[in-house]
C-alpha positions as CSV (number, residue, x, y, z in Angstrom):
1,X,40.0,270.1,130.1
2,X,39.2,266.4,129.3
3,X,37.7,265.3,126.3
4,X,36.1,262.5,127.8
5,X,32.0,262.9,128.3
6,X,31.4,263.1,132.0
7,X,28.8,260.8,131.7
8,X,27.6,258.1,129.8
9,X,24.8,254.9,130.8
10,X,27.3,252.3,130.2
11,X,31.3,252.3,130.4
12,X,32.9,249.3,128.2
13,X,36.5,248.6,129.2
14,X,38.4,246.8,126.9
15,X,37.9,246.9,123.1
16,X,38.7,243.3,121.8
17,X,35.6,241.5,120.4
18,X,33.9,240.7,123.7
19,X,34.3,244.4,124.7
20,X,32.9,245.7,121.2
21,X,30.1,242.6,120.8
22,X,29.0,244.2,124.0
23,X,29.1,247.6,122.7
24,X,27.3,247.5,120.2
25,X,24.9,245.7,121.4
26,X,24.2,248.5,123.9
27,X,24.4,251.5,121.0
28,X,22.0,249.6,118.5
29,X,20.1,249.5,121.8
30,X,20.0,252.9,122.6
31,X,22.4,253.2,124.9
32,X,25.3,255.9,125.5
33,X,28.2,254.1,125.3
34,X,31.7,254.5,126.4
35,X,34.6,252.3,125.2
36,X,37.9,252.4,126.9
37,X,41.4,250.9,126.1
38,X,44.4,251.0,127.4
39,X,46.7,250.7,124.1
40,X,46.9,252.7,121.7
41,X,45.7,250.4,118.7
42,X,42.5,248.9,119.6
43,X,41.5,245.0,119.2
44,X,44.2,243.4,121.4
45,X,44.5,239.4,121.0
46,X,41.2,239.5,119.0
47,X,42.8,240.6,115.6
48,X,45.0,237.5,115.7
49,X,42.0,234.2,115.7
50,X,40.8,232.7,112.3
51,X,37.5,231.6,113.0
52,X,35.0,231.0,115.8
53,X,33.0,227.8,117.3
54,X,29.0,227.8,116.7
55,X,26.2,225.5,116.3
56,X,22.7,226.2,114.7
57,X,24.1,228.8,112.5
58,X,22.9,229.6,108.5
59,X,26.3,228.6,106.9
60,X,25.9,225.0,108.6
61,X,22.4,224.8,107.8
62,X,23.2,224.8,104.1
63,X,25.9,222.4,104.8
64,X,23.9,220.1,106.0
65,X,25.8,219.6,109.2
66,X,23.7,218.3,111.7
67,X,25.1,218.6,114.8
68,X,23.1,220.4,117.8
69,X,23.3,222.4,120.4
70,X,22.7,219.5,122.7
71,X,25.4,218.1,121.6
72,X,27.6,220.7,122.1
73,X,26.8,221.4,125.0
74,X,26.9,217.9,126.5
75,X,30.3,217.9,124.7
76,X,31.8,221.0,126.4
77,X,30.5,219.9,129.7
78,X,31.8,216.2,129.4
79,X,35.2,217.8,127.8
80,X,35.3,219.8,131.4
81,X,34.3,217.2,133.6
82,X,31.3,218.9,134.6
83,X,33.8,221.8,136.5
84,X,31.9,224.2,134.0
85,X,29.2,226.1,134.5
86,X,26.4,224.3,132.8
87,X,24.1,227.0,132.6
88,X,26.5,229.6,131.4
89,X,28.0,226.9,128.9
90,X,24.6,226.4,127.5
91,X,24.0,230.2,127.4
92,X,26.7,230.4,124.9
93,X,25.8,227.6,123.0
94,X,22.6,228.6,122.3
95,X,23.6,232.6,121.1
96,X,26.2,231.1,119.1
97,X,24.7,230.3,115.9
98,X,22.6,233.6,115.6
99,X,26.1,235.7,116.9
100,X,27.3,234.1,113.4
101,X,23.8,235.8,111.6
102,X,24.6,239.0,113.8
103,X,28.5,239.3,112.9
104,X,27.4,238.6,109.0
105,X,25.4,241.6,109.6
106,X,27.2,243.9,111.3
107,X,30.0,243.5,108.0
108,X,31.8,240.3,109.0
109,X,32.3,237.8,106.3
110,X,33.0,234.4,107.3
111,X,34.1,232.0,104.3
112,X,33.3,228.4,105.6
113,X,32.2,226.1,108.5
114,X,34.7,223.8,109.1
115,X,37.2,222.1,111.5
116,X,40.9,221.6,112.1
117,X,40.7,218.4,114.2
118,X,39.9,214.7,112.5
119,X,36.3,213.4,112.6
120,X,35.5,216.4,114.6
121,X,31.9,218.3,113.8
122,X,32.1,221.4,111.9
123,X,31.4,223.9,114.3
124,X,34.5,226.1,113.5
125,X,33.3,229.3,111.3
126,X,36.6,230.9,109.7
127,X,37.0,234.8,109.2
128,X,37.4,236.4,106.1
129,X,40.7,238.9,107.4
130,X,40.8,236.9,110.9
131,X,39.8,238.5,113.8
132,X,41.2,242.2,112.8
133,X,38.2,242.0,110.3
134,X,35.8,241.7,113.3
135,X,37.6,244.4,115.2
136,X,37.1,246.8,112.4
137,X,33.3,246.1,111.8
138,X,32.5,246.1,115.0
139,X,34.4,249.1,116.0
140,X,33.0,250.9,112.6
141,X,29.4,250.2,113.7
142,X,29.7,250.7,117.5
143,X,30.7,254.6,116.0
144,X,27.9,254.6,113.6
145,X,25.6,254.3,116.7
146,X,27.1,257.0,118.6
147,X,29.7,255.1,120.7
148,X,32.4,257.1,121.6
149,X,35.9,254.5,121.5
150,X,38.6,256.1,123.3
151,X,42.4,254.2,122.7
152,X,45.2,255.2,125.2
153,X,42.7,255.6,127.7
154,X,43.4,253.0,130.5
155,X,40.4,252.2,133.3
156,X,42.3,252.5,136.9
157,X,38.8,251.9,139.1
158,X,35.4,251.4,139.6
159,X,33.1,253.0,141.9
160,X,30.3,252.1,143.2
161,X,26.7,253.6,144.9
162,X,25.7,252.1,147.7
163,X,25.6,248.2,146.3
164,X,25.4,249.5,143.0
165,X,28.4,249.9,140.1
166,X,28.1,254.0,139.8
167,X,30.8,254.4,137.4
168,X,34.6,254.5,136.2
169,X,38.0,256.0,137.1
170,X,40.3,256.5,133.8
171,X,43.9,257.8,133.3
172,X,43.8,261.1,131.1
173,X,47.6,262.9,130.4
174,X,48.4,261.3,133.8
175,X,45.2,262.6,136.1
176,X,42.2,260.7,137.2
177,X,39.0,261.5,135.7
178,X,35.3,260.1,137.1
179,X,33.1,259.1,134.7
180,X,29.5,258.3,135.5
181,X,27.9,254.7,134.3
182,X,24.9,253.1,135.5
183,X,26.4,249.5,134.1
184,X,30.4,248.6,133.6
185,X,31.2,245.4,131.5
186,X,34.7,244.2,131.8
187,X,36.3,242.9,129.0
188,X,40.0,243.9,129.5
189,X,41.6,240.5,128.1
190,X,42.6,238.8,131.0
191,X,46.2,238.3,133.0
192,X,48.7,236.4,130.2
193,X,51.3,239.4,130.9
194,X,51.2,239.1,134.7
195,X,54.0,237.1,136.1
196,X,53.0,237.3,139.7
197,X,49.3,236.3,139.0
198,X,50.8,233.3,136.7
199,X,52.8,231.9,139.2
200,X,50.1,232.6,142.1
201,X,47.1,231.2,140.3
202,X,49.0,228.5,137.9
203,X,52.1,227.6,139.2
204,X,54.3,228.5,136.3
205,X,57.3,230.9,135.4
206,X,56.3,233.2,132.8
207,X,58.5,233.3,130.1
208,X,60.0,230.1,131.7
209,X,58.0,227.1,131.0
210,X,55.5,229.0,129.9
211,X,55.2,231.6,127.3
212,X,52.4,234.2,126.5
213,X,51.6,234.4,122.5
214,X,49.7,237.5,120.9
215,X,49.9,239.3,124.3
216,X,50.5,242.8,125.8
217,X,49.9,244.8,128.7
218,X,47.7,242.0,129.9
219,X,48.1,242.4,133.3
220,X,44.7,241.7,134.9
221,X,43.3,245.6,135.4
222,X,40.0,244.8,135.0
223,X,40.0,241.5,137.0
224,X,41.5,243.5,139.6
225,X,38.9,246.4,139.6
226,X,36.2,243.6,140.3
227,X,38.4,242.1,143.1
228,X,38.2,245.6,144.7
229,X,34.3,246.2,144.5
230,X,34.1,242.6,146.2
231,X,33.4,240.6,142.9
232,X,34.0,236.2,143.6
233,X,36.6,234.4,141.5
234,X,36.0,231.2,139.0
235,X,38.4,229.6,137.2
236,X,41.9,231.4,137.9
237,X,44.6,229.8,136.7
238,X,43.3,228.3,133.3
239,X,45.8,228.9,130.5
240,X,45.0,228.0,126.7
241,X,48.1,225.8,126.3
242,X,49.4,224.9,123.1
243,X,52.9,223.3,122.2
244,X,54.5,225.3,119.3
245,X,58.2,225.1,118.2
246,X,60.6,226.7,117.2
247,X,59.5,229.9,119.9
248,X,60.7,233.4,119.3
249,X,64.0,233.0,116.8
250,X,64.7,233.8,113.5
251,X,61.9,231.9,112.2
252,X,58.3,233.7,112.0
253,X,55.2,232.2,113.3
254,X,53.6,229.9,110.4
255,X,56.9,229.1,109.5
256,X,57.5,225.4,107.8
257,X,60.0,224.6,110.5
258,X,56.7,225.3,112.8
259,X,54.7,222.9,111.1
260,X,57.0,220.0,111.0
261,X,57.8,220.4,114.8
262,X,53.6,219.8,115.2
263,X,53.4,216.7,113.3
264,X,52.8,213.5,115.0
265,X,55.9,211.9,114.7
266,X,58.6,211.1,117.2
267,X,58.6,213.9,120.1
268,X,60.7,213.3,123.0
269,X,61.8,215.1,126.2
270,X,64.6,216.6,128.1
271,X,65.3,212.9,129.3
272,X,65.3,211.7,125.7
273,X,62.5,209.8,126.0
274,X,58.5,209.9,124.7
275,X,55.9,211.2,126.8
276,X,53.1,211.1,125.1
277,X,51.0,210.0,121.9
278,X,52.3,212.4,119.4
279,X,48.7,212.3,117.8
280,X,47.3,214.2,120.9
281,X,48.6,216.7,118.8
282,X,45.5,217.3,116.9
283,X,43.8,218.6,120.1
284,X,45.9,221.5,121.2
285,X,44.4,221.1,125.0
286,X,46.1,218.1,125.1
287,X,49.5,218.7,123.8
288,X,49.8,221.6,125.6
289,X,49.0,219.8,129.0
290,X,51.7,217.3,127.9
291,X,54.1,219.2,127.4
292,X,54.0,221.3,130.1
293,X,54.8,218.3,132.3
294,X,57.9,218.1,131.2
295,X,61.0,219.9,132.6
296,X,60.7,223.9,131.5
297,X,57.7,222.8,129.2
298,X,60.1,221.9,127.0
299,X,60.6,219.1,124.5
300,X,61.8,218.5,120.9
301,X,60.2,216.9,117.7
302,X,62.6,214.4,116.3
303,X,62.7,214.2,112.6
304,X,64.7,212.3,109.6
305,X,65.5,212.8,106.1
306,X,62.5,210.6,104.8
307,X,59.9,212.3,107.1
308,X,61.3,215.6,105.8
309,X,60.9,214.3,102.0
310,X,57.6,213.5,103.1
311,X,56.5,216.8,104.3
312,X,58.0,218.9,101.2
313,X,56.5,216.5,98.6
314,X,53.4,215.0,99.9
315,X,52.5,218.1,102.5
316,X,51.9,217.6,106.5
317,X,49.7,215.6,108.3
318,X,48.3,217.8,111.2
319,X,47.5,221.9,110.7
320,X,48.8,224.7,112.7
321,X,45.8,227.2,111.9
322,X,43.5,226.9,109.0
323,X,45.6,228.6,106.5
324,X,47.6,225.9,105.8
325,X,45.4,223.0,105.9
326,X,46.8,219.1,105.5
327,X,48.4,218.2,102.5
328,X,50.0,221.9,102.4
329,X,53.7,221.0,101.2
330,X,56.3,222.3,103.3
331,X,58.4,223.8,100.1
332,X,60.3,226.0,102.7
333,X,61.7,223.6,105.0
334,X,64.6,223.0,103.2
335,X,65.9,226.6,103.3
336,X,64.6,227.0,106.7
337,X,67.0,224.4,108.0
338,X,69.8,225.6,106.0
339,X,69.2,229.3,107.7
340,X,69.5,227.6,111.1
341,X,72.4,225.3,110.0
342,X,74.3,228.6,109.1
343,X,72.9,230.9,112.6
344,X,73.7,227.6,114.3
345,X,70.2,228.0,115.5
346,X,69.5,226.7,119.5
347,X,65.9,225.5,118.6
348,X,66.9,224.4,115.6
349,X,69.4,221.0,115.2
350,X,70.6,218.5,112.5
351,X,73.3,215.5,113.0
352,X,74.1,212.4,111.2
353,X,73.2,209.6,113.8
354,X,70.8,209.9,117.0
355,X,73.7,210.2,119.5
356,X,75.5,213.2,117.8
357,X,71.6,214.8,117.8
358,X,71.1,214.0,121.3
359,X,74.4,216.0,122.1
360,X,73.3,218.9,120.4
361,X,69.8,219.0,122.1
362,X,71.5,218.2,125.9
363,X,69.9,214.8,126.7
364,X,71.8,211.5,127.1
365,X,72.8,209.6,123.6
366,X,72.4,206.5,125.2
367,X,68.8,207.1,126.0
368,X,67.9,209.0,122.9
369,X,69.7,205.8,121.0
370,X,67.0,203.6,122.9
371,X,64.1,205.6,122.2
372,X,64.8,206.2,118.6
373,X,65.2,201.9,118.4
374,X,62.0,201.4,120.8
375,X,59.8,203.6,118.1
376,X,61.5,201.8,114.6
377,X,60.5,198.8,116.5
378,X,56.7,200.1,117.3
379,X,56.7,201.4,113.6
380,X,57.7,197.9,112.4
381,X,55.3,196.4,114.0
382,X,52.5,198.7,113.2
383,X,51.5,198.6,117.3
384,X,52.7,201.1,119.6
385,X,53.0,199.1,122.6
386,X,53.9,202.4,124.7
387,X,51.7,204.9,124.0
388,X,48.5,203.3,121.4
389,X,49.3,205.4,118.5
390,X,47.3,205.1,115.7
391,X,49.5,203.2,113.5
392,X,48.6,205.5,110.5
393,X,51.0,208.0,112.3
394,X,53.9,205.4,112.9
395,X,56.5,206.6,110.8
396,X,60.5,205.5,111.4
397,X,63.4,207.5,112.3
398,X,66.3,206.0,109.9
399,X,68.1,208.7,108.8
400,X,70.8,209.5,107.1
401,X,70.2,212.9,108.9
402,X,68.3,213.2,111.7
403,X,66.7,216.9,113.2
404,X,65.3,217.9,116.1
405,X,63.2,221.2,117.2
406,X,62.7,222.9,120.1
407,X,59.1,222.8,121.2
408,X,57.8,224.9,124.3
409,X,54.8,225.6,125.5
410,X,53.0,228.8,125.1
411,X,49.5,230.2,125.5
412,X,46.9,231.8,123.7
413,X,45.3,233.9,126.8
414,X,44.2,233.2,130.3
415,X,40.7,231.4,130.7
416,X,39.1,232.3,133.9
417,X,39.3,235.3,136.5
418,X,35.8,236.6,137.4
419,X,33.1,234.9,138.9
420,X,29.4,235.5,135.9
421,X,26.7,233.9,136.0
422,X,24.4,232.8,132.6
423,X,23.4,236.7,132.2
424,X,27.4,237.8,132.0
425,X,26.5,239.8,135.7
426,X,29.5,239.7,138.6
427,X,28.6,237.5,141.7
428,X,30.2,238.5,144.9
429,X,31.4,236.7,147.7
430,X,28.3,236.2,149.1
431,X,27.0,234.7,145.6
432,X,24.9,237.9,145.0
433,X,24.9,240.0,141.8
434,X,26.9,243.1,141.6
435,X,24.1,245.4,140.1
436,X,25.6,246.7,137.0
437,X,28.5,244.7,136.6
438,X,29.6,241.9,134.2
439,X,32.3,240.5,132.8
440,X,33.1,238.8,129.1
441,X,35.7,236.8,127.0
442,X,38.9,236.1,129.2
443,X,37.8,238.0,132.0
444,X,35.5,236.2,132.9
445,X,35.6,232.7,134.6
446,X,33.1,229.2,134.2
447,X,32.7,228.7,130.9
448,X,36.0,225.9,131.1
449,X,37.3,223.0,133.5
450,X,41.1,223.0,133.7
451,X,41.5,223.3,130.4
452,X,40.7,224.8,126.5
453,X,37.8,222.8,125.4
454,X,38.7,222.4,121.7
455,X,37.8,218.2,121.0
456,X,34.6,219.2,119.3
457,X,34.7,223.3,120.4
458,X,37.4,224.3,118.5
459,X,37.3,228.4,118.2
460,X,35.7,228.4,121.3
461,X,38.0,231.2,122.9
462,X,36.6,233.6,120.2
463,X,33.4,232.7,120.3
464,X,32.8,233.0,124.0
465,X,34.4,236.6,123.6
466,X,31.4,237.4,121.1
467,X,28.8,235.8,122.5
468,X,29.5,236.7,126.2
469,X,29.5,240.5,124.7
470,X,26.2,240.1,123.3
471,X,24.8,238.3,126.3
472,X,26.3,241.1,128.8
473,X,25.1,243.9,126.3
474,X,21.5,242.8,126.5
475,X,21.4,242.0,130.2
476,X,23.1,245.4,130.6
477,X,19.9,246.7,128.6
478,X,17.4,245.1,130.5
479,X,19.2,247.0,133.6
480,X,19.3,250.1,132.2
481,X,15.7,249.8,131.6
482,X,15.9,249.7,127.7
């Protein structure tokens, strides 16, 4: 016999932050709840983020940091090209602030509204224990309230009555069980594990030239489920890209290696030669669209001796995350190299003159040699003449030893799959409601162009998980007749 109630009013599927936000929105509402996940461990990508975008909120009122939510929102749509949807972008703008309020409430503790991006407004509200912290209040509240969260319990269907959603099919010890809900909100975390889909929607090789980060089991279920009850599409094929090096070796993520491979220096490709201004950096939208041009999405930051003096002395230049902010000093490079020096690392490379690096790496010396004397020239001068980098970030390569690290390009989640409107609810084909169906987080498509807005957004990813909970939980409500 199952353990699973028969019935409940609403069915949540998926129990990272959008999935929760949503659920315990419903329970403080009065609703019977149901929360389903397919893992075992609940959260999924949400424990990993270290803060979340919002405007309007308490902590920046005290800071004095004045910027609005019509500025925000003009940003994000100018950021997308307008591809958005306005009205849904400007949903979650305006519930941002107060989800910071609401998350402070519920047992969240956020430590300071910030920014990891030069000149950039403070919008970015970091997390006290990073997301895991929010997966653990909200998961401990949603049970206060009666929600009944069920891990290992995977969501193989909807059903519907007549036009309506009428409920849920879930996996138990291997048989499929029917459970009763008047409203389904999807918030299964998107389709960063599904090759097929990848290739289909995006056009790249997973684990190719592309390479999924903080992802498992990902596979698009819920997306799928909507497909099948005749939900629309928006936005498929939307990645989060972000160029990180060195990618799955010896080294750990947040290693120093990582953070001298993100520094705006010298960053070349598989022909040996730049592709970009390495200060693009600072937005990881951009670097990540750069370097996926490039053959495999792969290319390698060229560093020297002096640049890596620089770094263990006087600290980097550009973050990787907010807990090593710039001016941290890279006091572990040294020994980091010297590990990969002795596991003769293939991300990791050191030579005595360009030619004998470009060997190592697989490009051709003579055009490495040109590149290297093209940049010394442009740092000379103080004028990049290529690319119009800032000249604060013109540093030369001189040696004596000159490095080089692999740098590929992964991504953070999928950004698009379901068609939503403003009130989180599924449009069909037809561009109808599904009555009782929504979607949230990275499930759910509109909210970007054709890429991660992060210029004056950053955290967005996070935030729109929260907020698009909250908003579905409350429309679901208003359904339910609450």
């Amino acid at each position: 016999m199952s353990n699973i109630p028969a019935e409940a009013e609403a069915a949540v599927i998926g129990s990272g932050v959008a999935g929760l936000a949503a659920a315990v929105t419903l329970a403080e509402g009065g609703t019977k709840v149901i929360v389903f996940e397919k893992e075992r461990s609940l959260g999924g990508t949400s424990n990993f983020f270290h803060g979340m975008f919002a405007v309007g909120s308490d902590m920046q009122k005290k800071r004095y940091i004045f910027y609005s939510r019509d500025d925000a929102f003009k940003n994000i749509m100018d950021y997308s090209h307008w591809r958005a949807n306005p009205r849904l972008v400007r949903a979650i703008v305006n519930e941002s602030g107060g989800t910071i309020g609401w998350l402070q409430q519920e047992g969240v503790e956020f430590t300071d509204a910030t920014i990891n991006i030069p000149d950039a407004p403070r919008t970015y509200h970091t997390v006290k224990g990073k997301g895991e912290a929010v997966v653990k209040a909200l998961t401990t509240r949603a049970r206060e309230l009666g929600a009944t969260v069920l891990p290992a319990t995977p969501v193989k269907q909807l059903f519907k009555a007549g036009d309506r959603i009428a409920g849920v099919i879930v996996e138990e010890n291997d048989e499929d069980i029917q459970i009763a809900a008047k409203a389904v909100i999807i918030a299964s975390g998107g389709y960063a594990n599904n090759k097929e889909w990848i290739k289909k929607y995006a056009g790249y090789d997973l684990d190719v030239n592309v390479v999924p980060v903080g992802n498992v089991d990902k596979d698009g279920d819920g997306i799928r489920m909507a497909f099948e009850v005749g939900a629309a599409d928006e936005g498929l094929g939307v990645l989060e890209l972000v160029r990180v090096g060195p990618v799955g070796t010896e080294f750990a993520m947040g290693s120093h290696l990582e953070h001298a491979a993100v520094q705006p220096d010298l960053w070349v490709n598989g022909s040996g030669e730049r592709f970009c201004d390495e200060s693009i950096g600072f937005d990881d939208a951009y670097q990540g669209n750069a370097n996926i041009r490039q053959k495999d999405g792969c290319t390698y930051s060229i560093f020297d001796t002096s640049i890596k003096q620089e770094l263990i002395e006087n600290g980097i230049t550009k973050a990787m995350g907010m807990d090593f902010p710039p001016g941290s000093r890279t006091t572990e490079l040294e020994r980091e190299l010297e590990v990969a020096r002795k596991n003769q690392s293939k991300e990791v490379f050191e030579a005595d003159s360009v030619e004998e690096l470009a060997g190592k790496i697989g490009v051709d010396p003579a055009a490495l040699k040109a590149t290297v004397e093209e940049y010394n020239g442009f740092c000379e001068k103080r004028q990049d003449a290529l690319f119009a980098k800032d000249p604060r970030y013109l540093r030369p390569i001189i040696g004596p030893k000159y490095y080089a690290v692999r740098a590929k390009t992964v991504f953070l989640g999928t950004l698009g799959g379901i068609k939503v409107n403003q009130n989180m609810e599924v449009i069909d084909k037809k561009d109808k409601v599904i009555p009782g169906l929504y979607a949230v987080g990275y499930d759910a498509g509109g909210m970007y162009g054709d890429s991660y807005s992060i210029g004056n957004s950053s955290g967005l990813s996070s935030s729109f998980a929260a907020n698009s909970g909250r908003i579905a939980g409350r429309n679901a409500l208003k359904y339910l007749g609450k």
